[in-house]
py3Dmol code that shows the C-alpha trace and the ligand (Angstrom):
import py3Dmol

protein = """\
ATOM      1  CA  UNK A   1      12.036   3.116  -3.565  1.00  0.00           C
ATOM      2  CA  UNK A   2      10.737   1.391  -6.295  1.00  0.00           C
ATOM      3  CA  UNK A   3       7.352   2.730  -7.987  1.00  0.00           C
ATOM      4  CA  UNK A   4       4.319   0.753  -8.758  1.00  0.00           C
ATOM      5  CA  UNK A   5       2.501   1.530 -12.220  1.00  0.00           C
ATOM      6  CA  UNK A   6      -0.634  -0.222 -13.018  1.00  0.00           C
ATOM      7  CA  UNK A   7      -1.356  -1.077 -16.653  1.00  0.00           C
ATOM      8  CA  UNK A   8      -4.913   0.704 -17.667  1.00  0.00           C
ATOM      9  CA  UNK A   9      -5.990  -2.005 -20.302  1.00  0.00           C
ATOM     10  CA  UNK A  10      -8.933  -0.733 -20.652  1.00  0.00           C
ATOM     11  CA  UNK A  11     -10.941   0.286 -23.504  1.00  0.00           C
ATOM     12  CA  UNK A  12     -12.351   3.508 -22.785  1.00  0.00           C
ATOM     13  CA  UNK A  13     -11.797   7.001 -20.654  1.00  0.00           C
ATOM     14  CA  UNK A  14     -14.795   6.168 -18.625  1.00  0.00           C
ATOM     15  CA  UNK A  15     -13.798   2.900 -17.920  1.00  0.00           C
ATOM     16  CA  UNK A  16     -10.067   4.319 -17.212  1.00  0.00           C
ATOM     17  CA  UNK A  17     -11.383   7.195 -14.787  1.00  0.00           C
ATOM     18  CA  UNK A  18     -13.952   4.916 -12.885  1.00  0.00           C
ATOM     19  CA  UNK A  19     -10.592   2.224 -12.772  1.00  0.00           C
ATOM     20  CA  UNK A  20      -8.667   5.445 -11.650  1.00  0.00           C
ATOM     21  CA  UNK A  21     -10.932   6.506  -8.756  1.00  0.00           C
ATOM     22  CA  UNK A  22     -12.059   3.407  -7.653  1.00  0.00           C
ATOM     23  CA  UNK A  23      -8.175   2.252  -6.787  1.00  0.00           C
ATOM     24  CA  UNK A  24      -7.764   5.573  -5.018  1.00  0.00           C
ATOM     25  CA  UNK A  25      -4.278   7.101  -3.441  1.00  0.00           C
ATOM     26  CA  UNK A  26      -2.830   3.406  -2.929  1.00  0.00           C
ATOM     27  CA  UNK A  27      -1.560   3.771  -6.670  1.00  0.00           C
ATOM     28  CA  UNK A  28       0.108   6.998  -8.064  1.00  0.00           C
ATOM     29  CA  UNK A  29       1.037   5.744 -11.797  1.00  0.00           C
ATOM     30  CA  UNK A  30      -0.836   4.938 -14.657  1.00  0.00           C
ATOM     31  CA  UNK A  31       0.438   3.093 -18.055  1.00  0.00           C
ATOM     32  CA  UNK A  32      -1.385   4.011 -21.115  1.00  0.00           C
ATOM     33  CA  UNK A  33      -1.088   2.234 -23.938  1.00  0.00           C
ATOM     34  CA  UNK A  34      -1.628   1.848 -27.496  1.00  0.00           C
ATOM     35  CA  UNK A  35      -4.923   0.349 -27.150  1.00  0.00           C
ATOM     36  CA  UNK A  36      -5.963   3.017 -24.946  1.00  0.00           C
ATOM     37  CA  UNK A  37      -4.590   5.737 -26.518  1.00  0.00           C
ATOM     38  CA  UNK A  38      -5.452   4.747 -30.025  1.00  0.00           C
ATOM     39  CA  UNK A  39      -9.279   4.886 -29.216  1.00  0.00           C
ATOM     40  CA  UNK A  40      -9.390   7.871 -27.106  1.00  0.00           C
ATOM     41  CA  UNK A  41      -6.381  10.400 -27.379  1.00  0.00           C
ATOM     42  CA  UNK A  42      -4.467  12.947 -25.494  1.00  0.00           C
ATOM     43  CA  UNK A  43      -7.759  13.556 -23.603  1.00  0.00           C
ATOM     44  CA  UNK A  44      -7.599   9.939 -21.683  1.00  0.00           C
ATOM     45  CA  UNK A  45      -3.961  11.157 -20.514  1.00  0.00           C
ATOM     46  CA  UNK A  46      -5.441  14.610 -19.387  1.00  0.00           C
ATOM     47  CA  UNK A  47      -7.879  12.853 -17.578  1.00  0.00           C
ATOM     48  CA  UNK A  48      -5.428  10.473 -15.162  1.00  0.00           C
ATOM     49  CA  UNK A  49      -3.142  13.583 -15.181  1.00  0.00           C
ATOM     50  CA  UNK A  50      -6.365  15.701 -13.418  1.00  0.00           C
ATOM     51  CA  UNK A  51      -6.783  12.906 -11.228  1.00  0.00           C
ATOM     52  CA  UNK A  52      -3.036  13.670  -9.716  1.00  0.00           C
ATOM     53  CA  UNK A  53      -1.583  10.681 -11.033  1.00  0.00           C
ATOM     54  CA  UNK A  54       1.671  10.053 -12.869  1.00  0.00           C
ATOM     55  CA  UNK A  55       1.135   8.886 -16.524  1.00  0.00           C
ATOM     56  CA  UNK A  56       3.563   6.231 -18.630  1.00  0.00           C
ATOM     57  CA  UNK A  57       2.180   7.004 -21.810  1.00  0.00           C
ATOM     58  CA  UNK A  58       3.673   3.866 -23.724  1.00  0.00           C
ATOM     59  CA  UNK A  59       3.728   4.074 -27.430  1.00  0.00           C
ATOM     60  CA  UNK A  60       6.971   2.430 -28.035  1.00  0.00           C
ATOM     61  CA  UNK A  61       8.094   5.247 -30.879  1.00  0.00           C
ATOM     62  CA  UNK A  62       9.739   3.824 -33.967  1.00  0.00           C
ATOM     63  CA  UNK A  63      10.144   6.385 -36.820  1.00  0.00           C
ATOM     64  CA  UNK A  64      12.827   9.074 -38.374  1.00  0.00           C
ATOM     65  CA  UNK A  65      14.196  11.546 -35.716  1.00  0.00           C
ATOM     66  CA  UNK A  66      12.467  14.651 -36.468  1.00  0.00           C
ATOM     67  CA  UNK A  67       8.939  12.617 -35.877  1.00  0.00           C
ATOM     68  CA  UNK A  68       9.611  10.952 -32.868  1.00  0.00           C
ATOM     69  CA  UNK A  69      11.427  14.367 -31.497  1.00  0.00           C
ATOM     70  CA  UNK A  70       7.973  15.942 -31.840  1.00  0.00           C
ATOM     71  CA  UNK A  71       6.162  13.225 -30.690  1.00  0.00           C
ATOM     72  CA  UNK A  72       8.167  13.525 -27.145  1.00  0.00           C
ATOM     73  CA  UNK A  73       7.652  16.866 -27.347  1.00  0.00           C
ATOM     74  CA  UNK A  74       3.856  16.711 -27.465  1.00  0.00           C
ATOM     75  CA  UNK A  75       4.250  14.054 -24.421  1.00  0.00           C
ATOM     76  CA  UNK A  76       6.085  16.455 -22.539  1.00  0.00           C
ATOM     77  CA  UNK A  77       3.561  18.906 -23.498  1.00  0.00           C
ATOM     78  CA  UNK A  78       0.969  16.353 -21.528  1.00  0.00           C
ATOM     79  CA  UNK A  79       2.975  16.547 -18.661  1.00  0.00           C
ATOM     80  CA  UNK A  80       3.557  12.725 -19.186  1.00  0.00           C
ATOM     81  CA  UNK A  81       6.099  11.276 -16.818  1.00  0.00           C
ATOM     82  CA  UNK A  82       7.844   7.850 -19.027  1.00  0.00           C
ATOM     83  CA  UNK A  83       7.121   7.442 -22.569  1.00  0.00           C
ATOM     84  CA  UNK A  84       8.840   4.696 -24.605  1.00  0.00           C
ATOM     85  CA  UNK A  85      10.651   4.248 -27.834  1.00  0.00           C
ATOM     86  CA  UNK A  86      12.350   1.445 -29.995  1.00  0.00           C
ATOM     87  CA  UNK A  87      16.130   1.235 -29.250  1.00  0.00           C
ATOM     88  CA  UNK A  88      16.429  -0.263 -33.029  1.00  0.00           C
ATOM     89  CA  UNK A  89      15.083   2.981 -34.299  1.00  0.00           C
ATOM     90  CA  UNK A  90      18.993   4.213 -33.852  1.00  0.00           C
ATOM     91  CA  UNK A  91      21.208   6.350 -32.529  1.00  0.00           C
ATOM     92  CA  UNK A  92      20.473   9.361 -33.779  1.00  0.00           C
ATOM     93  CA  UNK A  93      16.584   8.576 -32.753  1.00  0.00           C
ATOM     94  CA  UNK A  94      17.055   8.033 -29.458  1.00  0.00           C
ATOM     95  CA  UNK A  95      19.339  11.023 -29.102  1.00  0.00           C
ATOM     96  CA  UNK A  96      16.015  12.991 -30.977  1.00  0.00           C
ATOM     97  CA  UNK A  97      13.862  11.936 -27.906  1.00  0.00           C
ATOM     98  CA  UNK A  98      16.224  12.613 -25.443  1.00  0.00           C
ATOM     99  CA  UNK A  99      17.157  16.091 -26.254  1.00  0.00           C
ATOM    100  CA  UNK A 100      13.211  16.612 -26.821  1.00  0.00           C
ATOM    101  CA  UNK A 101      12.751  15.231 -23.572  1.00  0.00           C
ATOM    102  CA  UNK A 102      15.295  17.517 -21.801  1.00  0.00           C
ATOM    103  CA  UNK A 103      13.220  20.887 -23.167  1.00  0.00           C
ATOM    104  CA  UNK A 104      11.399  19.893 -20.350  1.00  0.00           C
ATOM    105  CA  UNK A 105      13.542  20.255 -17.573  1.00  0.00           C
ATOM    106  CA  UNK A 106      12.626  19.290 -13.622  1.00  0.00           C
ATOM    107  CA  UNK A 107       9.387  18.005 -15.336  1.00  0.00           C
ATOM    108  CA  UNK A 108      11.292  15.872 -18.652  1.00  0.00           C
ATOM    109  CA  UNK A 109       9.473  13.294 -19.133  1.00  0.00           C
ATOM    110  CA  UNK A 110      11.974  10.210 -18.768  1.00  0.00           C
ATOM    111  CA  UNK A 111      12.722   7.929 -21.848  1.00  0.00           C
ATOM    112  CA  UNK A 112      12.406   4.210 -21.591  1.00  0.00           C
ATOM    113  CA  UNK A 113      13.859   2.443 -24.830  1.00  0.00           C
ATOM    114  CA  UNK A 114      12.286  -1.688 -25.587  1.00  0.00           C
ATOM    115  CA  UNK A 115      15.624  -3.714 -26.209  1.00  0.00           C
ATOM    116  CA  UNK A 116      14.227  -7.024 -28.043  1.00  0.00           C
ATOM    117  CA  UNK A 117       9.578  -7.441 -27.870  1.00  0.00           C
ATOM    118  CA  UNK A 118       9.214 -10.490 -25.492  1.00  0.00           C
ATOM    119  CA  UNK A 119       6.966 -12.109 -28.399  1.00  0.00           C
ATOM    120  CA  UNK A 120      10.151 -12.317 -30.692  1.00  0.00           C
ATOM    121  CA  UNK A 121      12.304 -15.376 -30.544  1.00  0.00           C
ATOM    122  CA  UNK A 122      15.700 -16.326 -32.095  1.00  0.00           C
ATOM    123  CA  UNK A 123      13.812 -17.030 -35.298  1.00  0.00           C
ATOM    124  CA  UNK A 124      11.711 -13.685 -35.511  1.00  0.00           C
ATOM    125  CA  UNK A 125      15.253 -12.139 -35.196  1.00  0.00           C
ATOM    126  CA  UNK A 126      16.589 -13.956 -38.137  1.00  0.00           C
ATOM    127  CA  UNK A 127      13.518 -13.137 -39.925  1.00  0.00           C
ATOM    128  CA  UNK A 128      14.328  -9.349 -39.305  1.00  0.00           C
ATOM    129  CA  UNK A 129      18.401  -9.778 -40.380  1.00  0.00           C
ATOM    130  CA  UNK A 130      19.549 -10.039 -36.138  1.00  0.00           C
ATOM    131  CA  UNK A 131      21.627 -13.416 -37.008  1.00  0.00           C
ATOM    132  CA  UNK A 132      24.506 -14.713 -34.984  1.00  0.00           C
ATOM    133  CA  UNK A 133      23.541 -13.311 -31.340  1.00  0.00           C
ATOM    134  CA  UNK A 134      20.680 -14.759 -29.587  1.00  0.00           C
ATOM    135  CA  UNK A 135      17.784 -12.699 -27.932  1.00  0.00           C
ATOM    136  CA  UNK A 136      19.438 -12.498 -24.690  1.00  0.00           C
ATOM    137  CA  UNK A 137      22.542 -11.336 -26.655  1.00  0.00           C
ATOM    138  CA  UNK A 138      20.708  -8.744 -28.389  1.00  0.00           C
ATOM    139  CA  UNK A 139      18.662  -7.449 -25.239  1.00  0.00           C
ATOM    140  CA  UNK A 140      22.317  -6.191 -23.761  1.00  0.00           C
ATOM    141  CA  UNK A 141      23.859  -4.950 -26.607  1.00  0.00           C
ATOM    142  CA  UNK A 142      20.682  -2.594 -27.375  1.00  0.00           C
ATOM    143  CA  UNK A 143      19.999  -1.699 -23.771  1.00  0.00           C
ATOM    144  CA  UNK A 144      23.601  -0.615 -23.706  1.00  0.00           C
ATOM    145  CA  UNK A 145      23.651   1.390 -27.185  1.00  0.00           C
ATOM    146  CA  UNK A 146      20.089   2.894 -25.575  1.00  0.00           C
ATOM    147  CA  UNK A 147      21.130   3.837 -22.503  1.00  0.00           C
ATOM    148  CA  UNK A 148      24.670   5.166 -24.132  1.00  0.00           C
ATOM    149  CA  UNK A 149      22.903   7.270 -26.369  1.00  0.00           C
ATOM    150  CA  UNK A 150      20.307   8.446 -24.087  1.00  0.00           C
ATOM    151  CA  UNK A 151      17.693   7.162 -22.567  1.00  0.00           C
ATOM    152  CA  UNK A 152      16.936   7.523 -19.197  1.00  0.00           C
ATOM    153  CA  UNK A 153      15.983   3.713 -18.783  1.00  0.00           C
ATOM    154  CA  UNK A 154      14.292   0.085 -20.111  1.00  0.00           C
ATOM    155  CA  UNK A 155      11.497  -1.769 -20.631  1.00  0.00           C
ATOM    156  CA  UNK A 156      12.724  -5.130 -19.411  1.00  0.00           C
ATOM    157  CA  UNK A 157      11.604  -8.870 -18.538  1.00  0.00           C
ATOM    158  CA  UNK A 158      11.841  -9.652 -14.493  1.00  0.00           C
ATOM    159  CA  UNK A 159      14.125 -12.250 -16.374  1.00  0.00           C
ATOM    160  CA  UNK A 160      16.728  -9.978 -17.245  1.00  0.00           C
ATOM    161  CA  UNK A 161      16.445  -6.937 -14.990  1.00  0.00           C
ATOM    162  CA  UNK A 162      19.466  -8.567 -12.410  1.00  0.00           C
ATOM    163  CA  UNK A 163      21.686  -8.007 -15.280  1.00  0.00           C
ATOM    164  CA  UNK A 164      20.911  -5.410 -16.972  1.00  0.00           C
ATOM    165  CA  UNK A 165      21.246  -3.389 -13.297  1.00  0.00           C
ATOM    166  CA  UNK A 166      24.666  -4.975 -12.261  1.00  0.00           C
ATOM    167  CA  UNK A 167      25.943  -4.050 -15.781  1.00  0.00           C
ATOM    168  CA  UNK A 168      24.521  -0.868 -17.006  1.00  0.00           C
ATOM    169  CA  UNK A 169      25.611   2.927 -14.869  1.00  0.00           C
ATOM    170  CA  UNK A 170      23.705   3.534 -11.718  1.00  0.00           C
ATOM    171  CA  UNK A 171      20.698   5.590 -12.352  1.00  0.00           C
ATOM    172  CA  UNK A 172      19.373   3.741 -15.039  1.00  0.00           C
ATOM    173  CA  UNK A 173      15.505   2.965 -14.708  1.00  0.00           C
ATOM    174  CA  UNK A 174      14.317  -1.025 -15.095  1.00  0.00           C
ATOM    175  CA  UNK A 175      10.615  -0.963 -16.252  1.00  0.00           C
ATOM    176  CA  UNK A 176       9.230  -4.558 -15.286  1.00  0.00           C
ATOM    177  CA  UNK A 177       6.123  -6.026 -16.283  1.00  0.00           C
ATOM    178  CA  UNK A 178       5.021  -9.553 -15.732  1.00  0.00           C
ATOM    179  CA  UNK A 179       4.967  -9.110 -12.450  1.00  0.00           C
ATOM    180  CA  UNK A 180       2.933 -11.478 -10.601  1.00  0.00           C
ATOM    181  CA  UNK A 181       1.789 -12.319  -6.264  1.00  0.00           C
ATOM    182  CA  UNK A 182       2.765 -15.898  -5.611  1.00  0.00           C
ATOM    183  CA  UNK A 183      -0.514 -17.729  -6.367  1.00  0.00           C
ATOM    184  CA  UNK A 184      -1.706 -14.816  -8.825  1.00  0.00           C
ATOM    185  CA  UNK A 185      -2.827 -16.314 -12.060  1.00  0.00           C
ATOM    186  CA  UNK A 186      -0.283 -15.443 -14.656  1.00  0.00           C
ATOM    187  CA  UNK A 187      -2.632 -15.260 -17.702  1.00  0.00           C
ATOM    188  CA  UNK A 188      -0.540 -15.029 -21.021  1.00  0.00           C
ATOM    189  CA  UNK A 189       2.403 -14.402 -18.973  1.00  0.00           C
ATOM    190  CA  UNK A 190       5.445 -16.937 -19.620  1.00  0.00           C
ATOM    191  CA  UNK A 191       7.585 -15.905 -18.025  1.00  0.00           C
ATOM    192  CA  UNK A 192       7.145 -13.872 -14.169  1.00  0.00           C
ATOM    193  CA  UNK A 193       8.881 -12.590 -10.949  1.00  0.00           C
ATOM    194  CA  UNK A 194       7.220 -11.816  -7.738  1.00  0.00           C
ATOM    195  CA  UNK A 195       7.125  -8.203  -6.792  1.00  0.00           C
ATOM    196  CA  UNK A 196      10.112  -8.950  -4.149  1.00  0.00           C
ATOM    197  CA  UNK A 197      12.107 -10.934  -6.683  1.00  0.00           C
ATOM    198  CA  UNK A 198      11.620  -8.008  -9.389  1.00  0.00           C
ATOM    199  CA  UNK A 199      12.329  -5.080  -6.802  1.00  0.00           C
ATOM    200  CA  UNK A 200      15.658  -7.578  -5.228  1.00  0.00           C
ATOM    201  CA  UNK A 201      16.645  -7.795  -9.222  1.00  0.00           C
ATOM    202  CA  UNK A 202      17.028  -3.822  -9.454  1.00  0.00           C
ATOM    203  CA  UNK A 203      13.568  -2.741 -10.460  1.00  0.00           C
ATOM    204  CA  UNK A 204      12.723   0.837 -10.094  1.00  0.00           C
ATOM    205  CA  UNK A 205       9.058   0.756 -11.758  1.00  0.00           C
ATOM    206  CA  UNK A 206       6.739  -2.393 -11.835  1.00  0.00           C
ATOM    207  CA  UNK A 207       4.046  -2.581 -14.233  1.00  0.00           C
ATOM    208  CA  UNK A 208       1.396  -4.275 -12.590  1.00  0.00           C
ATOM    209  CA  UNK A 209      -2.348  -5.198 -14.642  1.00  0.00           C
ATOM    210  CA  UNK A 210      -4.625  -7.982 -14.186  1.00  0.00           C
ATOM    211  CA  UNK A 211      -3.364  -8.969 -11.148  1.00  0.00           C
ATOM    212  CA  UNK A 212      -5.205  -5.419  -9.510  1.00  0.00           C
ATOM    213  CA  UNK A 213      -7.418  -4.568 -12.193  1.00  0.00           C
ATOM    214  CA  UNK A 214      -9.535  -7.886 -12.481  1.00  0.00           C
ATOM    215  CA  UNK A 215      -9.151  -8.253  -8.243  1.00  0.00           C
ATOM    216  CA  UNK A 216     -12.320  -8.550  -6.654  1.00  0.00           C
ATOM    217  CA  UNK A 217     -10.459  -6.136  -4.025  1.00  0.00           C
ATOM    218  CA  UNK A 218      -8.406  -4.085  -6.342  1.00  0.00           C
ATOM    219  CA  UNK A 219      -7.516  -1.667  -3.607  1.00  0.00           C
ATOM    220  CA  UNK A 220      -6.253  -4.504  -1.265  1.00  0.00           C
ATOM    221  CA  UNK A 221      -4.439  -5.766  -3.945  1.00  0.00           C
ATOM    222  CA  UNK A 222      -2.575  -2.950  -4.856  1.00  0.00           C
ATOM    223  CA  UNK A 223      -1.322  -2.832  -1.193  1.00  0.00           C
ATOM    224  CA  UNK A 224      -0.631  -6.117  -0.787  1.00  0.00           C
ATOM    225  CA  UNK A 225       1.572  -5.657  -3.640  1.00  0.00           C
ATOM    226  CA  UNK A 226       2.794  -2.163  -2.187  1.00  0.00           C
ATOM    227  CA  UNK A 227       3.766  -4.199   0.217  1.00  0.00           C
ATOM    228  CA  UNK A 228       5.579  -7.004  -0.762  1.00  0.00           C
ATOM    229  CA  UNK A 229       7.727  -4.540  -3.059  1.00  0.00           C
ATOM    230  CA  UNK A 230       8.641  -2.074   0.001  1.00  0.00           C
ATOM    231  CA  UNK A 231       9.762  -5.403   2.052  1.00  0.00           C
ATOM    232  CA  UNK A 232      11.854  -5.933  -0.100  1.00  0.00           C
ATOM    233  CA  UNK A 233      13.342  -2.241  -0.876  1.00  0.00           C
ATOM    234  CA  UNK A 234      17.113  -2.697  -0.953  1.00  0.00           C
TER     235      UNK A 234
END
"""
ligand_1 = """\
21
C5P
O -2.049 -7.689 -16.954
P -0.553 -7.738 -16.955
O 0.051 -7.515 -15.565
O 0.018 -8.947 -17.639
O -0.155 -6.443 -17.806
C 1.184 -6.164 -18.131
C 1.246 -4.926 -18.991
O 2.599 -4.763 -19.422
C 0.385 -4.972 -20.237
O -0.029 -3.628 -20.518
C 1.345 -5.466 -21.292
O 1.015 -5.015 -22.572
C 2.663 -4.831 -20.845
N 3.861 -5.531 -21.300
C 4.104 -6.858 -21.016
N 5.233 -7.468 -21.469
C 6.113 -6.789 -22.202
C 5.891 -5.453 -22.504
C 4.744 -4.849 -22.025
O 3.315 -7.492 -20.335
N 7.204 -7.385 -22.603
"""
view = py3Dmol.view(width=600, height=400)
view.addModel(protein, "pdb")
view.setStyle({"model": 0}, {"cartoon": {"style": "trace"}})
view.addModel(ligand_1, "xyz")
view.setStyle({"model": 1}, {"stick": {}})
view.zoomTo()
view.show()
């Protein structure tokens, strides 16, 4: 069954704990981000983790091994559930997280790797030296070196979750965000899926924020989406 995780974009641990409370038991997972995290610490993940939630604590890790191998270990130390990491960082990186991770045991906090940012096009990838395959191109090839070295799952567009799943060993996890309700607004979203389409694709988390944060209802919303994504449960 596929899990729903709602994007805390919010600016402070008041605002994150009021958020947390006021959506209730209909959502069990929380994303905290850099913004987040940046202003107010390990302290705003103790505080959704005290509230009996789940935390993806997404910092998208980038550095030599020995850093980022601490850096998951202090996240398991959290009790964090996902944290993320940059498949470019390498082999031996994402290796560094993994066995970090593991330390853990029944409780290892899984390890999503970010193939290709969504805001980088064809010629942001030349830019960076990544000539001859085209985004698409590059989003398999690193979310099969990630996953083949690794992690426990992705950070993936709705657009390319149905391939990714068909293609990469069963068990992998598909982290989706730009999810959106038919009719939602899509904001700066370009590109979304529906909850069903998402969950149909192979899905196993959605990331889910405006559309239940800024809802006048944000409970109902969360079930509403709850429910679209369990209709469609393969
Ligand atoms: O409000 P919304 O549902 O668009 O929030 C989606 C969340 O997922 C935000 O926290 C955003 O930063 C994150 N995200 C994304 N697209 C990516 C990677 C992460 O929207 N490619």
């Amino acid at each position: 069954m596929a899990e729903l995780i709602v994007a805390l974009d919010v600016q402070t641990r008041a605002e994150a704990v009021e958020k947390v409370k006021s959506i209730g038991d209909g959502v069990g997972f929380y994303k905290i981000g850099l913004e987040l995290f940046t202003a107010e610490g390990p302290d705003v993940v103790k505080a959704v983790k005290d509230l009996g939630k789940k935390v993806f604590l997404d910092l998208k890790f980038h550095d030599i091994p020995r850093t980022v191998e601490r850096a998951v270990r202090s996240g398991g130390k959290l009790g964090v559930d996902l944290m993320t990491i940059h498949s470019v960082g390498g082999k031996a990186m994402i290796r560094a997280a993994a066995d970090a991770a593991a330390e853990f045991g029944a409780s290892a906090p899984k390890i999503l790797a970010v193939t290709v940012l969504t805001s980088l096009d064809q010629s942001d990838l030349a830019d960076v030296g990544i000539v001859g395959r085209t985004p698409a191109d590059q989003v398999k090839a690193m979310a099969s070196f990630a996953v083949g070295n690794g992690a426990d799952g992705l950070v993936c567009s709705p657009m390319e979750v149905g391939e990714l799943s068909r293609s990469l060993k069963a068990g992998t996890l598909f982290i989706t965000p730009g999810v959106r309700p038919a009719g939602a607004a899509v904001g700066d979203q370009k590109r979304v899926a529906t909850p069903a389409d998402a969950v149909r694709d192979g899905a196993t988390h959605l990331v889910v924020g405006r559309p239940i944060l800024a809802a006048q209802d944000p409970v109902a919303a969360a079930r509403a989406i709850r429910a679209e994504m369990d209709g469609a449960a393969r």
